[in-house]
N, C-alpha and C positions, 0 to 999 in steps of 0.2 A: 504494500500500500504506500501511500505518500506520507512524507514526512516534512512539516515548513521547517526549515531552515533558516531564522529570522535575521543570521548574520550574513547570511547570503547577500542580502540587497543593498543597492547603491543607486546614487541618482545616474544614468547613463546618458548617453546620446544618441543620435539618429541613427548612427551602426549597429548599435547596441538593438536599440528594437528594433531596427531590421532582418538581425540574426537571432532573437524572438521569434517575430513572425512567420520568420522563415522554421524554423524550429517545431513551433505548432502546426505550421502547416503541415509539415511532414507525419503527424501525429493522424490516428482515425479519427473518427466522429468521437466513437464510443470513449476515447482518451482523453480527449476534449473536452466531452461533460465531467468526465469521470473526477477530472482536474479541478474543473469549475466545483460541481460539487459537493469536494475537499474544503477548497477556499472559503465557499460559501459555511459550510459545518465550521470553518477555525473563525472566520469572520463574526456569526450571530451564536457560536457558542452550542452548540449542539451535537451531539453523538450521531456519527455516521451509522450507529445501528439503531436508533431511533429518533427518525428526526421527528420535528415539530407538525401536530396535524395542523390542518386548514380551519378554520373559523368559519365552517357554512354560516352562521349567524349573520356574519357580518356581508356575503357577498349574495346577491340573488339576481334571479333572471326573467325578465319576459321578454315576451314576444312581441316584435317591431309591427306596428300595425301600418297598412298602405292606406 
């Protein structure tokens, strides 16, 4: 699995993320999210084996009338 490495980072330049992007590109879809997320679980603090439900309460839907 992934592991952040917080001493990893540094502010870079235009090379820098260009060999980023190049770098993900090379990666599948499925590694992509998979990365995302990780980030996203270290960023709001939550366990990759159970993440946070949804709040139906709070989202609802109808139907667009013509």
């Amino acid at each position: 699995m992934f592991k952040l490495d917080r001493t990893a980072f540094k502010a870079g330049n235009h090379e820098t993320a260009s060999n980023n992007y190049e770098f993900w590109q090379q990666k599948s879809l499925e590694e992509r999210l998979r990365a995302a997320y990780y980030l996203n679980s270290v960023a709001y603090n939550f366990s990759l084996d159970n993440p946070p439900k949804l709040d139906r309460t709070i989202f609802s839907m109808r139907k667009h009338s013509h």
